[in-house]
N, C-alpha and C positions, 0 to 999 in steps of 0.2 A: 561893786561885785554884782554877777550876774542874778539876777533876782527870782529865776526860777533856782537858784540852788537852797537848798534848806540849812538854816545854821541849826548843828546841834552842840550845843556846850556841853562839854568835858573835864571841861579845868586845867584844859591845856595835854589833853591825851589825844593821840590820834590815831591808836591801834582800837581796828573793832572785829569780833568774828564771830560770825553766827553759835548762838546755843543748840548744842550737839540733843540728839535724840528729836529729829522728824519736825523741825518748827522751822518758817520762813518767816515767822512773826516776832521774834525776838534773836538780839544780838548783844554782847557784853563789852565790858573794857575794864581792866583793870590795874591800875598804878603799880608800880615799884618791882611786885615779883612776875605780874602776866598768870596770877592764879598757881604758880609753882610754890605749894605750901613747905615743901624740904627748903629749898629757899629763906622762905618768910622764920622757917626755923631757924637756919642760922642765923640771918640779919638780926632777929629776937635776942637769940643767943648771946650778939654781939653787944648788945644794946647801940646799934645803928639806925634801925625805925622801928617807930612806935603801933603803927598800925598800917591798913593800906584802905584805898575805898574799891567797891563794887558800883557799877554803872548799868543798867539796865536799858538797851532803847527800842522802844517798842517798835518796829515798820507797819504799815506806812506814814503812820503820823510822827515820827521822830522823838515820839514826848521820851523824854529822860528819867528814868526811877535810880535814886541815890543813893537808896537802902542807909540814909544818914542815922537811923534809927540802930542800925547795926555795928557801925563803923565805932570802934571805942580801942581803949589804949590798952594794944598785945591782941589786939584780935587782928586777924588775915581771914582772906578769903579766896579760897578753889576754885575751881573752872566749875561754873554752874550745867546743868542739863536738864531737858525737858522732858517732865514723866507726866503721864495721865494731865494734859490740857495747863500744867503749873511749870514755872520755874523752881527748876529746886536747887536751894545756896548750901552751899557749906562753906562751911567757917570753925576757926579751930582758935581758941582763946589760952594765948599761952599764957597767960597770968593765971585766969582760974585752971589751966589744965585740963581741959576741956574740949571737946569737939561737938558741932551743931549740925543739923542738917535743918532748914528754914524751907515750908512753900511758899513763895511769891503771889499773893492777890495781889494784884493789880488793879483790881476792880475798888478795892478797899487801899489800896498801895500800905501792904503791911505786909509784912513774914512773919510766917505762923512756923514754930517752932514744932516738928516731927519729932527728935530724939534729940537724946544729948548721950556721950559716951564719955570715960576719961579718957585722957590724953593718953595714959598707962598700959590702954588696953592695945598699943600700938609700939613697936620699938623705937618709932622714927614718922617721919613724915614722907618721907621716900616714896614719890609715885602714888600718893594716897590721894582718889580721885574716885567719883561719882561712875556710876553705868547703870544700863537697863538694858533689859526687862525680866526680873525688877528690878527694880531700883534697890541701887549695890553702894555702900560702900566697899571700895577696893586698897590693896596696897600690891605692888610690885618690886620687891626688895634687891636692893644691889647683889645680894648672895642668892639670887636665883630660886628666891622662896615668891611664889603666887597667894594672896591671902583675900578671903571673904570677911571682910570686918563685922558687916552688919546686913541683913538682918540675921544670915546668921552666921558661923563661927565655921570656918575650912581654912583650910592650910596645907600647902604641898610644895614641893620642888620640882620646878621646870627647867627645860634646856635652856643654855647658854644662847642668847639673841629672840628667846622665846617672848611674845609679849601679847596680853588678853585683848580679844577684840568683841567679842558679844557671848552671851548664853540663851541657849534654848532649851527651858524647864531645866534637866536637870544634865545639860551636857554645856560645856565650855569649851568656845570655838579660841583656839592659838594660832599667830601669826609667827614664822621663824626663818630669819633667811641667812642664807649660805653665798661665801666670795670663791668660794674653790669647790671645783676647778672652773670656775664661772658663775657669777652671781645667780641666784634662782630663790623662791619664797616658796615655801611649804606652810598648807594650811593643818595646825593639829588640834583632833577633838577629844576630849579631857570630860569623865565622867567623873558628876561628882560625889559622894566626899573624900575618896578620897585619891582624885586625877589622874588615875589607870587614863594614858592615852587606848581608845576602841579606834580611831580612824586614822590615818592622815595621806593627805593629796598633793599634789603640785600646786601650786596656786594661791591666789590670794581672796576671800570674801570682802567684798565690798558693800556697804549698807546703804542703801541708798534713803532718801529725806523720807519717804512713804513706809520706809520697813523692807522694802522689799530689797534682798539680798541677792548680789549679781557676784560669780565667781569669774576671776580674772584669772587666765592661764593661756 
């Protein structure tokens, strides 16, 4: 093999995609579900797999973090994101019933555990996923309910196709697109607590890796 190319071991995985929230320094992989924890719920359910791993690989040096420390039986793990200079994991442990949110040193190569929430405090695993700023646990539920898990506690009903794309302070930016009478995306903005839409535009907002938000229209 060509010898300027770099091996990096996986264990036999070859899907990788950069960690979301503003980093060219960090990218993941993840076995079985691809970080889709509704997923990992029913597999659990099934008693079909027992756990899955998180892969951490640093650019430009390739080096691997295995988070082997984490990885145990009934636990999965989410699509990670990058808040204030850390990876941040989540992980939901369906034996103890449990859900984690972990910061990644790397420097020390350990996850340092942020919060822990029950399982309970959620209907389902449905779309239940990380954002920022700040750092959100989110859910997006098949019955058209948008919800604030953690830090804090909101809950509303959105349109049909409607789906969260960032918040600024205390307003929540929605993506929603239309096939008739010809495809088109509407950008709607959602105050919170309790998501009166105050705006909505043509268009689409796009984040770019800096923060900086580019409207597409």
């Amino acid at each position: 093999m060509n010898t300027n190319i770099k091996e990096i071991e996986l264990n036999g995985l070859t899907n990788l995609e950069i960690v979301a929230g503003g980093t060219q320094e960090w990218y993941w992989s993840i076995d079985i579900t691809g970080g889709d924890l509704y997923e990992a719920q029913q597999l659990f359910q099934k008693g079909e797999i027992l756990c899955n791993h998180l892969y951490l690989i640093h650019y430009p040096d390739g080096k691997v973090y295995n988070n082997e420390a984490l990885t145990a039986k009934g636990c999965y793990f989410g699509k990670p994101i990058y808040n204030n200079g850390f990876v941040i994991i989540l992980q939901v442990d369906f034996i103890k019933k449990m859900i984690f949110l972990f910061r990644f040193e790397a420097v020390y190569n350990k996850a340092v555990k942020i919060i822990e929430l029950p399982l309970c405090a959620i209907k389902d695993c449905y779309n239940l996923c990380l954002h920022k700023s700040p750092l959100m646990l989110t859910i997006q539920s098949s019955d058209n309910y948008f919800e604030i898990v953690w830090p804090e506690k909101v809950k509303f009903s959105i349109e049909n196709r409607e789906s969260f794309c960032f918040r600024e302070e205390n307003k929540l930016y929605f993506n929603v697109w239309y096939e008739q009478p010809e495809y088109r995306e509407e950008t709607v903005v959602r105050l919170l607590p309790e998501g009166n839409i105050v705006e909505r535009f043509s268009g689409y907002i796009f984040v770019m890796p800096n923060g900086e938000k580019w409207h597409l229209k």
